[in-house]
C-alpha positions as CSV (number, residue, x, y, z in Angstrom):
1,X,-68.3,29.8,95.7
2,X,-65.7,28.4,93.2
3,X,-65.0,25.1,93.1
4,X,-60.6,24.8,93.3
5,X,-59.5,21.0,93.3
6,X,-56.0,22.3,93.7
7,X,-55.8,24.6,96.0
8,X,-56.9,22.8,99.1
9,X,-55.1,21.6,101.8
10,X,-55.0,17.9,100.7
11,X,-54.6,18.9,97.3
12,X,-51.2,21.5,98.2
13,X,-49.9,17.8,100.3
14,X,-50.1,15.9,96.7
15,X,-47.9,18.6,94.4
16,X,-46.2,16.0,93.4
17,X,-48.9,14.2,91.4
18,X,-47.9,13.4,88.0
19,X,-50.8,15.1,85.2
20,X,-52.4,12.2,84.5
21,X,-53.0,11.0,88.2
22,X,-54.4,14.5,88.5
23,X,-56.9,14.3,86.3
24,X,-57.9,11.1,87.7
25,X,-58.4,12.6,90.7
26,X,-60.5,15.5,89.4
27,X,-62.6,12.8,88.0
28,X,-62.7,10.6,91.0
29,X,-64.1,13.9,92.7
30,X,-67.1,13.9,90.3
31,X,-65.4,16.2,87.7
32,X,-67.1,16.4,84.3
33,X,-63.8,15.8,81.8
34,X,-64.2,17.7,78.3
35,X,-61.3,17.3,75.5
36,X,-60.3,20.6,75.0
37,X,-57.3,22.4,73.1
38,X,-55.5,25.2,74.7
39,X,-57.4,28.1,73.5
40,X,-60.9,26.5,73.4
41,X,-59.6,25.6,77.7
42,X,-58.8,29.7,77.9
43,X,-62.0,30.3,76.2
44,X,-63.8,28.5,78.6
45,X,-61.5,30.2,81.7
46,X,-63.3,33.7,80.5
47,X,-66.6,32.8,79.6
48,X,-66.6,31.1,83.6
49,X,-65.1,34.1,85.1
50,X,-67.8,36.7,83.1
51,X,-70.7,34.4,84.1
52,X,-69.7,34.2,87.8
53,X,-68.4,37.5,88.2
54,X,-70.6,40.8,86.4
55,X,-68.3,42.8,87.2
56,X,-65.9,41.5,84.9
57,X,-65.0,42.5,81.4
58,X,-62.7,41.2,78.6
59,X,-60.9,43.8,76.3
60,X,-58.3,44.1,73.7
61,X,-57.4,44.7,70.3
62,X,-60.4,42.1,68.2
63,X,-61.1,40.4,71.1
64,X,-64.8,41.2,70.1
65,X,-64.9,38.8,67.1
66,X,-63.0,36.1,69.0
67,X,-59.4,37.6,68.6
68,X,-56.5,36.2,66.4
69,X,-55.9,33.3,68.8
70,X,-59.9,32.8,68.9
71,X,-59.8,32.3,72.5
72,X,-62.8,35.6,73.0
73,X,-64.7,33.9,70.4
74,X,-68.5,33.5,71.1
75,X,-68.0,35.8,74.4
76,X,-69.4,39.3,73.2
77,X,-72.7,37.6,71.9
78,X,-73.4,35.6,75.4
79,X,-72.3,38.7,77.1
80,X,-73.0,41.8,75.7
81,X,-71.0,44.6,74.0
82,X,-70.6,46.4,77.4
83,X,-68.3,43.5,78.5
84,X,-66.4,42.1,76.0
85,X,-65.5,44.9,73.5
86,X,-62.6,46.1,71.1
87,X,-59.8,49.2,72.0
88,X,-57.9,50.6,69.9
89,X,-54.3,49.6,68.9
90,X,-52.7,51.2,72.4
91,X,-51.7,48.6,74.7
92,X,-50.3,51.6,77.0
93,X,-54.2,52.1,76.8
94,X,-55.5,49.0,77.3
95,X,-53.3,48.4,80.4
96,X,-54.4,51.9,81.8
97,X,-57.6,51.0,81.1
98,X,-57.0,47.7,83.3
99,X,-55.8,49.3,86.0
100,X,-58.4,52.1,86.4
101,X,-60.9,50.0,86.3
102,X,-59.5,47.6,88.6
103,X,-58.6,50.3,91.0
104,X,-62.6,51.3,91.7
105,X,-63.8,47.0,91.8
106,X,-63.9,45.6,88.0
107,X,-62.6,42.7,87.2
108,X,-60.9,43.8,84.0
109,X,-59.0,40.7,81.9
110,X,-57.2,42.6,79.4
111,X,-55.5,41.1,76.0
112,X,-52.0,41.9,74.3
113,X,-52.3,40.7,71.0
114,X,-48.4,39.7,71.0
115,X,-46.2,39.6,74.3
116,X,-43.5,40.9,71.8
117,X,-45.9,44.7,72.3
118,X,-46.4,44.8,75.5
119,X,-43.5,47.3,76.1
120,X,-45.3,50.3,75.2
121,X,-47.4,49.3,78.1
122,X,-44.7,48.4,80.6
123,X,-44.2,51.8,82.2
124,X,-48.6,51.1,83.7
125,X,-47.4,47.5,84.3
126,X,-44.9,48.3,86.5
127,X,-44.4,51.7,87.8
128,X,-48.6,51.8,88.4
129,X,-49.9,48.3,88.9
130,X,-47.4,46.9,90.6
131,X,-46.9,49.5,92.9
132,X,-50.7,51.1,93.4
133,X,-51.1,49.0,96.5
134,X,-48.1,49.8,98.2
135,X,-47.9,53.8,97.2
136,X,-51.4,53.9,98.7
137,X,-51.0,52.0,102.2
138,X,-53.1,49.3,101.3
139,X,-55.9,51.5,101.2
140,X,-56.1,51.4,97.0
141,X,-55.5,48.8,94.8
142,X,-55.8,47.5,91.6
143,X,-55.8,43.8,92.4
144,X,-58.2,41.5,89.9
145,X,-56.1,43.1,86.6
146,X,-55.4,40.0,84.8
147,X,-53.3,40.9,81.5
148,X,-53.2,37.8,79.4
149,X,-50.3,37.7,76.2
150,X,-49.6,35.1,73.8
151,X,-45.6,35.0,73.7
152,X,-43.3,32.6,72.6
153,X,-42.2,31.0,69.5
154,X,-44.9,29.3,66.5
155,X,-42.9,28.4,63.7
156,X,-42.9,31.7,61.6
157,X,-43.5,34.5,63.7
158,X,-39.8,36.2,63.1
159,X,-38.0,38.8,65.3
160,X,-41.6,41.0,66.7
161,X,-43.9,37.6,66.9
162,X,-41.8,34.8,68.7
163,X,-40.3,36.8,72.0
164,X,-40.7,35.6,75.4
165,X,-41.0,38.5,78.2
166,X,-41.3,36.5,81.2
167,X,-38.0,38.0,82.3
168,X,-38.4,41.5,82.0
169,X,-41.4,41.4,84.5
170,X,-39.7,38.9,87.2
171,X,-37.4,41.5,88.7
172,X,-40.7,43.7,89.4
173,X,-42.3,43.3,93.3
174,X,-46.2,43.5,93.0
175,X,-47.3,41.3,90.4
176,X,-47.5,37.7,89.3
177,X,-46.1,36.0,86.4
178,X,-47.8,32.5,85.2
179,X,-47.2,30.5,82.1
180,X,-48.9,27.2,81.5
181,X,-47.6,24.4,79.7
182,X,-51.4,23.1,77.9
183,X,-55.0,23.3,78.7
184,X,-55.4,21.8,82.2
185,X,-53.0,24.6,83.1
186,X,-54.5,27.5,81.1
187,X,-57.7,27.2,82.4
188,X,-56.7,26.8,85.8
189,X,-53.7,29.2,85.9
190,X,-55.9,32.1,84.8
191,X,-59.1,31.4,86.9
192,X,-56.6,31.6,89.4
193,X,-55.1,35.1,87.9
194,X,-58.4,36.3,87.5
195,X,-59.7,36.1,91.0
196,X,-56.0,36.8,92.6
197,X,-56.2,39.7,94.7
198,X,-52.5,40.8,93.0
199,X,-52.4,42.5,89.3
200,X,-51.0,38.7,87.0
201,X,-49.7,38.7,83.8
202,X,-50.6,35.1,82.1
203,X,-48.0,34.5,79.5
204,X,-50.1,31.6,77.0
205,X,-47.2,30.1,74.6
206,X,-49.7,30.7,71.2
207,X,-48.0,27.5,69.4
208,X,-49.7,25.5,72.0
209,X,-53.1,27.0,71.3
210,X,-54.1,24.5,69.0
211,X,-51.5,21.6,69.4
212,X,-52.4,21.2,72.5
213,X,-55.2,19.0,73.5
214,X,-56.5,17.2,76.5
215,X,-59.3,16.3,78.8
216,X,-60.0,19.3,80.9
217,X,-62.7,19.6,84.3
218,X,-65.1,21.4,82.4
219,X,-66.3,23.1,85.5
220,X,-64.8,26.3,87.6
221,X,-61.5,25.2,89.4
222,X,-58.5,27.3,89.9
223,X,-54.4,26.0,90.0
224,X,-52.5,27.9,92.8
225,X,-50.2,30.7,91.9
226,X,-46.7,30.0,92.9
227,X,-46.9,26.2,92.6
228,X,-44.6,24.3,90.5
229,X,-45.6,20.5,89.3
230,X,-43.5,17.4,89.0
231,X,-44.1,16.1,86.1
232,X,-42.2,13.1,85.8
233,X,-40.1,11.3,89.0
234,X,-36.5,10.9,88.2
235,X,-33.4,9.9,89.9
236,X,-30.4,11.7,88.1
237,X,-31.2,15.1,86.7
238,X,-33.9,17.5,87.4
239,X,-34.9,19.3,84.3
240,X,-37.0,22.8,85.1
241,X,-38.8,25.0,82.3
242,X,-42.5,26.3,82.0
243,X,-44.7,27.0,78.9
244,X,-44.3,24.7,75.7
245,X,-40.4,24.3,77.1
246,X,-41.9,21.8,79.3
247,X,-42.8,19.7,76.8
248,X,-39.4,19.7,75.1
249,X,-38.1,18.5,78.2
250,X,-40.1,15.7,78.2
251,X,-38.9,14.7,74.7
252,X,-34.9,15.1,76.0
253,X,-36.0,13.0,79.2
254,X,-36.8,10.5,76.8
255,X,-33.6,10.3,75.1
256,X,-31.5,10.1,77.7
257,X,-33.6,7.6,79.0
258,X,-32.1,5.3,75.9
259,X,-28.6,6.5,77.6
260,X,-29.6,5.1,81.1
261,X,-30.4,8.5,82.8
262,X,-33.4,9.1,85.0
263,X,-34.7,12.8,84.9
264,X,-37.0,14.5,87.0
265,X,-39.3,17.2,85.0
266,X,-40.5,20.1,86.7
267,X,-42.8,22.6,85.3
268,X,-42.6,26.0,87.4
269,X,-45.6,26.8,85.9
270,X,-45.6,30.5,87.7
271,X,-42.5,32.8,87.1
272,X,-43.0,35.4,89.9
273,X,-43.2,34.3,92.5
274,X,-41.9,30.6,92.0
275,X,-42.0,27.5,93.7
276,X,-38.3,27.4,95.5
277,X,-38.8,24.2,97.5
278,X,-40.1,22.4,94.9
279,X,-37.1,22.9,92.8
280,X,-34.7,22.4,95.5
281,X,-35.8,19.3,97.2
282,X,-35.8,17.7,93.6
283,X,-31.8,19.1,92.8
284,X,-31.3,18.2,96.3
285,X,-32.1,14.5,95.3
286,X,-30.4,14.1,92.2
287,X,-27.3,16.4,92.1
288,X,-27.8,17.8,88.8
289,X,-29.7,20.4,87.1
290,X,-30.5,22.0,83.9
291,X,-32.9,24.7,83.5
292,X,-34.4,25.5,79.8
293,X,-36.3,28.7,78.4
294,X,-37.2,29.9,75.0
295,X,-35.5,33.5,76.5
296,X,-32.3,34.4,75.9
297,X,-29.7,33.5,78.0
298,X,-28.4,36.6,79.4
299,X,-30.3,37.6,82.7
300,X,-33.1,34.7,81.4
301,X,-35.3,33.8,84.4
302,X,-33.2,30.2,83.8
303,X,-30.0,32.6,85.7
304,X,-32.2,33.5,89.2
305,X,-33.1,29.6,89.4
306,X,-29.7,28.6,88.6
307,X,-28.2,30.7,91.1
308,X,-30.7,29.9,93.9
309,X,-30.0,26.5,92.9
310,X,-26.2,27.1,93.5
311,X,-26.9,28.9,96.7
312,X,-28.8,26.3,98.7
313,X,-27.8,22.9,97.3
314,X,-24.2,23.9,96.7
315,X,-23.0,20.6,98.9
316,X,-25.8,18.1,97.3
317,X,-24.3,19.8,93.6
318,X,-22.5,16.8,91.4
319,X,-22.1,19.5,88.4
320,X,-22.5,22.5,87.8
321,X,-25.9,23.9,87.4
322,X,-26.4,24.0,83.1
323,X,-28.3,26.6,81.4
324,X,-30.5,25.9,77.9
325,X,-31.9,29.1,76.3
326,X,-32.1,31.3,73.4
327,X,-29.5,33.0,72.1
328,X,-28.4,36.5,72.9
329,X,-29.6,37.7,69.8
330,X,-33.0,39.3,68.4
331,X,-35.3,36.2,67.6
332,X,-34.8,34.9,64.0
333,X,-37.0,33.7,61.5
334,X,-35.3,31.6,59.1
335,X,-33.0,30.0,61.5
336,X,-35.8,29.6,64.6
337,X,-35.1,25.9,64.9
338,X,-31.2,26.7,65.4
339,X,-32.2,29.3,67.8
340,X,-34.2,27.5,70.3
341,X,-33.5,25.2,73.2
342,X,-34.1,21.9,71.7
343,X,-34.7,18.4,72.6
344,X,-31.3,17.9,71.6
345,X,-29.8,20.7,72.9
346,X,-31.3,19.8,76.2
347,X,-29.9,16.6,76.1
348,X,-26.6,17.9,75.1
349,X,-26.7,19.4,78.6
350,X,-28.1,16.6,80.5
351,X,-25.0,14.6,79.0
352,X,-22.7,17.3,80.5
353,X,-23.8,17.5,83.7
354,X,-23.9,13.5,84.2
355,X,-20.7,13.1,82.8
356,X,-19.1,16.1,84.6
């Protein structure tokens, strides 16, 4: 029924394709490749999942007139007012909402406007929908909520328009957590989310939304859920993140290629649950790791892969394991380039751990 050139068999044995040999594969497979930029890719996800699927809906605060992002834009006139509609400025609400209507077979796909208020909404996200299949024996469920949320920082969004959540919803048994890194993963990530049988929480770093561009299959495919991607082959440090991060890595990777280090990029990609092997047969290759999130530092998601790191490749360790996050304070706005993890601050780590 859908068409996934990622989640097969042969597909899960090439992980370690680099992006551009994936799309080359798509293609080779008869893939139609359309340049797309981040939202106009998520756009796309929805407007696939409402046309193959009539039980799904698409709700939030504006979504009807395309949203702030845009990415509903152009979906309640192909679709109707019945599926794609506004609610009011309750995202307690709109997540109940979700999860009632998930509960009796909808397929809801539900919109924060900001990650930074989703809390209102975190008592339904993980005292009810992470925990309606197991309270009920299996016999309920409200599998098929997908809860999409722009987080992260964009350059002027201050202390309530910048935060990154990711954390707060890893410690909680029931749901997913994905956050993709540009449009190939946006639209695959939350075609997957969307048809997961498991409540997932798509984290879409909004600064990407636009900056972001690439050819993307323009048909249905989906991106596995709890599958992490090298990015780039290295020798001498593995460097993990997820979300724009990623890309940031990529910048300090090549800067301390001008210092003669080789680094392995890997982009988690999902949050909860994540790809342990992946990481660890990459740190057990090349001794040293540093792990990088917008977050703060302080019981970051960075922390629970630094510390499975430290647990399973404690004898292949040269260094210690090095952490690159926010700071432990509320996110700023005038001083947003001083508070987050940097190309150079990333490379102030790689330097540390290679010269440890």
């Amino acid at each position: 029924m859908q068409h996934c050139f990622a989640v097969s068999t042969a597909a899960r044995a090439t992980r370690r394709l680099l992006p551009r040999q994936r799309d080359l594969a798509s293609m080779a497979a008869g893939a139609t490749m359309t340049k797309m930029s981040m939202f106009q890719a998520i756009n796309n996800a929805m407007d696939i999942a409402l046309d193959t699927d009539d039980r799904a809906m698409v709700f939030g605060e504006d979504v009807a007139f395309g949203g702030v992002f845009r990415c509903s834009m152009n979906l309640r006139e192909k679709f109707g007012s019945d599926r794609v509609f506004n609610t009011p400025l309750s995202e307690q609400g709109i997540v109940g909402l979700a999860i009632g209507m998930a509960s009796v077979g909808y397929t809801p796909i539900a919109e924060i406007q900001f990650a930074d208020y989703v809390f209102p909404a975190f008592d339904q996200i993980v005292n009810e929908a992470a925990k309606y299949r197991y309270r009920a024996g299996s016999t309920w469920h409200c599998g098929g909520m997908t809860i999409r949320m722009p987080c992260g920082a964009v350059g002027h969004g201050g202390l309530y328009h910048s935060q990154s959540p990711e954390a707060f919803f890893s410690h909680c048994p029931g749901i997913n957590v994905v956050c993709p890194r540009g449009p190939i993963q946006a639209k695959g990530l939350l075609l997957a989310a969307i048809r997961c049988p498991d409540p997932t929480l798509v984290l879409e770093p909004k600064v990407l939304y636009r900056q972001a561009v690439e050819e993307v299959p323009a048909g249905d495919f989906t991106l596995p859920i709890g599958k992490a991607e090298v990015v780039r082959e290295g020798t001498d440090v593995t460097l993990i993140g997820w979300g724009n991060q990623v890309n940031r890595l990529l910048e300090a990777a090549d800067l301390a290629k001008e210092d003669g280090v080789s680094c392995e990029i890997i982009d988690l990609m999902s949050i909860l649950p994540w790809d342990e092997e992946c990481v660890l047969e990459s740190v057990r290759k090349t001794g040293r790791c540093v792990v990088a999130h917008e977050a703060p530092r302080t019981s970051g998601f960075g922390a629970e892969v630094a510390a499975t790191i430290q647990e399973r490749c404690f004898l292949q360790l040269e260094a210690p394991v090095q952490r690159v996050c926010g700071w432990d304070t509320p996110f700023p706005l005038a001083w947003e380039e001083f508070y987050l993890p940097t190309p150079l601050r990333v490379l102030d780590a790689i330097r540390a751990a290679t010269s440890f």
